[in-house]
SEVEX-32624 format. One record per atom (N, C-alpha, C): residue in three letters; z, x negated, y. Coordinates in steps of 0.1 Angstrom, whole numbers, plus 5000, padded with zeros to 4 digits. Layout:
BEGIN
ALAZXY/...
***
This chain:
BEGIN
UNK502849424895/UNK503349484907/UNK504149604902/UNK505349614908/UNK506149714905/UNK505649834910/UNK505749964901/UNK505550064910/UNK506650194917/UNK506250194927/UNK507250294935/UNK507450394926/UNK508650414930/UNK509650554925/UNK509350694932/UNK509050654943/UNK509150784949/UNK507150804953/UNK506750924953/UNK505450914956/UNK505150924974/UNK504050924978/UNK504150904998/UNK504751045004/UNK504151174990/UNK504651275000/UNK506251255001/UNK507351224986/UNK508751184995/UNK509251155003/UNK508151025003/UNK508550915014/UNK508450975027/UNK507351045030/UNK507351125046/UNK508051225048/UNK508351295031/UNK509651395034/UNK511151355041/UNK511051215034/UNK512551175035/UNK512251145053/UNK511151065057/UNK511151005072/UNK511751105080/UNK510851215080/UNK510751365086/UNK512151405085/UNK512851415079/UNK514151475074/UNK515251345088/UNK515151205087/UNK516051125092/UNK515451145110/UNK514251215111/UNK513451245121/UNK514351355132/UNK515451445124/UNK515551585123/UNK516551545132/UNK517151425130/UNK518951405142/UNK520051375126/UNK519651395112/UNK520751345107/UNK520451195108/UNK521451115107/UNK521750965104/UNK520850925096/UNK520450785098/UNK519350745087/UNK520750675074/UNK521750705077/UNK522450625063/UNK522550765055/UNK523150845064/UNK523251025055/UNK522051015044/UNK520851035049/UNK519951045042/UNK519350955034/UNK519750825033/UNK519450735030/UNK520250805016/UNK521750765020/UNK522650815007/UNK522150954999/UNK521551035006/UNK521251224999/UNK520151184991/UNK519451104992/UNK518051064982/UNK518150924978/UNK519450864976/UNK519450754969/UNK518550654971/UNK518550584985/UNK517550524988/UNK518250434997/UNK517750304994/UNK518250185008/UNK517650215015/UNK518350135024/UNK518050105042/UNK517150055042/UNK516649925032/UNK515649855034/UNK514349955036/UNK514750025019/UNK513350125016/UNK512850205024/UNK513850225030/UNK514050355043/UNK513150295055/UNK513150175056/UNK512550115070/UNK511250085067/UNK511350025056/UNK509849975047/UNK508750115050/UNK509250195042/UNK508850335041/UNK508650335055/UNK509250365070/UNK508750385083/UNK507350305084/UNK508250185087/UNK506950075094/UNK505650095082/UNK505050165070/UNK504150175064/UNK503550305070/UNK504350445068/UNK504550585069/UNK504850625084/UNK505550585090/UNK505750675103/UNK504750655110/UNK505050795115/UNK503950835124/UNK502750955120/UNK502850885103/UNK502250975099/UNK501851135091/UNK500951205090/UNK501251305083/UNK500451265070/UNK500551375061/UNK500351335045/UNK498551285042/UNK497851385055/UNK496551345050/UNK496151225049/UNK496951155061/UNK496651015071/UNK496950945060/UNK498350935053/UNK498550865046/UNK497950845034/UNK497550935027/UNK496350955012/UNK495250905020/UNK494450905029/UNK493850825035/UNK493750675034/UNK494750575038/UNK495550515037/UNK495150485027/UNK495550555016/UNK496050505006/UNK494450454995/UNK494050574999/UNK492050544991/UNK491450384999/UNK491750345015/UNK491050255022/UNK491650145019/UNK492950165010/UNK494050015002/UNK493349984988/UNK493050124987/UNK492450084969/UNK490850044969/UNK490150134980/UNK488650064979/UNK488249954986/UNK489549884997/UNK489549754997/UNK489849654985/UNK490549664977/UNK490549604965/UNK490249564959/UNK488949694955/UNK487849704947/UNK487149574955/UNK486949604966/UNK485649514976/UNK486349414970/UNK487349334976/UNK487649204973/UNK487149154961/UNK487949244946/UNK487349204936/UNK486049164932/UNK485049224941/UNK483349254937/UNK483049104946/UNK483749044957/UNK483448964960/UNK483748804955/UNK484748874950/UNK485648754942/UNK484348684930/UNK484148794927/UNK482948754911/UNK481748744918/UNK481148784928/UNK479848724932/UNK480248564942/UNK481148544941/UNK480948434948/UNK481448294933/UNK482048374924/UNK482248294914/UNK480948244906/UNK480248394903/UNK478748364898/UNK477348274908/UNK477348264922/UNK477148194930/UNK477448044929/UNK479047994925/UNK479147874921/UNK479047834909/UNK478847924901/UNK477947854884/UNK476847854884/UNK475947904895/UNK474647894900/UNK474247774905/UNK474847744914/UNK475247644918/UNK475347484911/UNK476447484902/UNK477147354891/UNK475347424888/UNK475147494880/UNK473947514868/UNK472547444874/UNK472247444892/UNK471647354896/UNK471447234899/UNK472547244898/UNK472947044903/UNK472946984890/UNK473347024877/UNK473346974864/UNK471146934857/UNK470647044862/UNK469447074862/UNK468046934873/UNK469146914883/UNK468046844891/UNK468346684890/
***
């Protein structure tokens, strides 16, 4: 996975800034950033402030973790599994 260039507090700098009344292309151009990124960056970030989003950002990573922990107990579950059926 690629990683972002810019960290979240940017990103809500830059929102905040296109927030202000300049143009979202102005600013898009003054921080070197597409339109895409620029929208992307909204629909993730707007609305919010920095706590919300480090928030955010811990409930992305310790869902992860979860997935992974479930990923391996359901894998060890099905070699439990084959290891019974081979057994009976």
């Amino acid at each position: 996975m690629k990683k972002n260039r810019r960290s979240v507090e940017q990103i809500i700098r830059i929102l905040r800034e296109a927030d202000t009344g300049v143009g979202v292309e102005e600013v898009c151009r003054r921080h070197n950033v597409s339109a895409q990124s620029y929208y992307r960056g909204k629909a993730k970030y707007g609305g919010m402030d920095l706590k919300e989003a480090q928030r955010l950002k811990d409930l992305e990573k310790e869902n992860g973790e979860l997935k992974k922990m479930l990923a391996d107990q359901m894998l060890k579950a099905r070699a439990l599994e084959i290891a019974l059926e081979k057994n009976i």
